[in-house]
Structure formats: structure tokens, C-alpha cells
C-alpha positions in Angstrom: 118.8 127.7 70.5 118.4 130.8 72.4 117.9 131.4 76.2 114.2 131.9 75.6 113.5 129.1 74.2 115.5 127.4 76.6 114.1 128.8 79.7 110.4 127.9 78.0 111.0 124.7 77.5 112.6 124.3 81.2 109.6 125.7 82.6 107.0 123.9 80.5 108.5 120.5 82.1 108.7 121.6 85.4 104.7 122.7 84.9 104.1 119.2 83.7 105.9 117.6 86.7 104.5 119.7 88.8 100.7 119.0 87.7 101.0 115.8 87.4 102.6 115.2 91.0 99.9 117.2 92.2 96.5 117.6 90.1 96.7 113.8 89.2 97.7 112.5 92.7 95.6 114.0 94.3 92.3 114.6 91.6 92.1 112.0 89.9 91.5 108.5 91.1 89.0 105.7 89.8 86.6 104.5 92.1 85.6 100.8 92.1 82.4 100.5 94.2 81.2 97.3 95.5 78.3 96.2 98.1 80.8 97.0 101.4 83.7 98.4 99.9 85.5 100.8 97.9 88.9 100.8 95.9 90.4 103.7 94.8 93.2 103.9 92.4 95.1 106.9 92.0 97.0 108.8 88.8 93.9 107.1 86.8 94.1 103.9 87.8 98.1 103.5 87.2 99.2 104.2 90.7 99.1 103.2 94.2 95.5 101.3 95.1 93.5 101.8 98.2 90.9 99.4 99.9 88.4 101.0 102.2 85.4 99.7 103.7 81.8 101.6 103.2 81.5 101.8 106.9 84.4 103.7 107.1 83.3 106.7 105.6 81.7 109.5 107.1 80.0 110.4 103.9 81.1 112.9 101.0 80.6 116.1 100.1 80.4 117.9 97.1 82.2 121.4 95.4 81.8 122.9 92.2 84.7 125.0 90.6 84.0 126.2 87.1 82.9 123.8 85.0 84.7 121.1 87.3 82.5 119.0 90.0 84.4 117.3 92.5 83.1 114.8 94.8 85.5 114.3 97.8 85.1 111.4 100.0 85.8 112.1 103.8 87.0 109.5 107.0 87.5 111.1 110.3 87.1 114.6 108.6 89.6 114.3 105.9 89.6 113.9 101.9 90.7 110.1 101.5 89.5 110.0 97.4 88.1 112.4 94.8 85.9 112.0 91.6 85.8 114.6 89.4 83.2 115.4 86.3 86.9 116.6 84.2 88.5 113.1 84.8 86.2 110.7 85.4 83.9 109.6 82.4 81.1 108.1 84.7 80.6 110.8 86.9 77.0 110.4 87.1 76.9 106.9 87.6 79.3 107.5 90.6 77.4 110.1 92.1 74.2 108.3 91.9 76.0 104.8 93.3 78.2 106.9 95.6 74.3 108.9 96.9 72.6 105.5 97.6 75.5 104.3 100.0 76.7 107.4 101.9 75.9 110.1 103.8 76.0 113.4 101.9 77.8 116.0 104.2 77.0 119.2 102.1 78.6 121.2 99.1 82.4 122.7 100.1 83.0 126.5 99.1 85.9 126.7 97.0 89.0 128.4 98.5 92.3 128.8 96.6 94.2 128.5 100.0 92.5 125.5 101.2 92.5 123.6 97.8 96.7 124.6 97.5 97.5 123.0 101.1 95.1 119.8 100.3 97.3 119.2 96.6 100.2 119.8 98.3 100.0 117.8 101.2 
């Protein structure tokens, strides 16, 4: 095996750990949405689960970025869950359940600093 090969293999698992302790963490939750509350499951439903109530949320906002659409839910100013169109078979359905209970706060501008600090956080 030569040091090429070694180093590309190296790297392509630290890219893998890397995306999936950040991009999945972070992007791509499933949203259970009831009457008065919301559960949110992270790394697509096999992680950690949240509980929060409907009234908690300040409302959600909306940013495009290529072909992706994200829809970020917000308490107290900060991103708390996210649904994206790439992860999320249902998106529509979401949207539309997500538009009838909350407050829509207006669509983010995509920034490549701000996105970096909120994945890494």
C-alpha cells in the first residue's frame, strides 16, 4: 500500500467523522408534531430526543442554499431544530403543519461564516 493511498483513505474517514458529527447533528433531525408540542430527534431519529412545547417557540424562519431548504426553528433567538428538503422526506407536509402553528420570522441569507460557527457549536 503506498502513502497515497494511505493518506486518502485517512482523510476520507476523518471527512466522514467529521460530517457526520457535524452536518447530521446539527441538520438533520425528525420532527414529531403534535397539537402543543414538538419532539425532535436528532442524527435521523437515532440520537438524543428533545421535547418542546409549541409555546415555546418564537416561530421559524426559512433559508435556501442551493437546491437545499432549511427550515430552522428558533427559542429565545436561537436555532433549537432544523428540517431540511435534502433529509427530510416530508418536507412539505412539515412546512405546511409547521406554517399553521408558528410564527414565520422571515427567510435567513446564507453566510458561510455564520452557518460554520452554528455546525460547530
Amino acid at each position: 500500500m503506498s502513502i497515497f493511498s494511505l493518506c486518502g483513505m485517512i482523510g476520507l474517514c476523518l471527512f466522514c467523522l467529521i460530517f457526520l458529527l457535524t452536518e447530521f447533528r446539527k441538520r438533520a433531525d425528525i420532527l414529531i408534531l403534535s397539537s402543543d408540542h414538538l419532539e425532535k430527534f436528532s442524527f435521523l431519529g437515532v440520537g438524543y430526543a428533545q421535547r418542546f412545547d409549541i409555546n415555546e417557540f418564537d416561530g421559524f424562519t426559512k433559508m435556501w442554499y442551493y437546491s437545499k431548504s432549511y427550515l430552522h426553528l428558533i427559542i429565545d433567538g436561537k436555532r433549537v431544530a432544523c428540517c431540511c428538503n435534502f433529509h427530510t422526506r416530508n418536507y412539505d407536509t412539515v412546512k405546511m403543519a409547521l406554517e399553521d402553528k408558528l410564527v414565520f420570522l422571515g427567510e435567513e441569507n446564507y453566510s458561510i461564516s455564520n452557518e460554520l460557527s452554528y455546525i460547530l457549536k
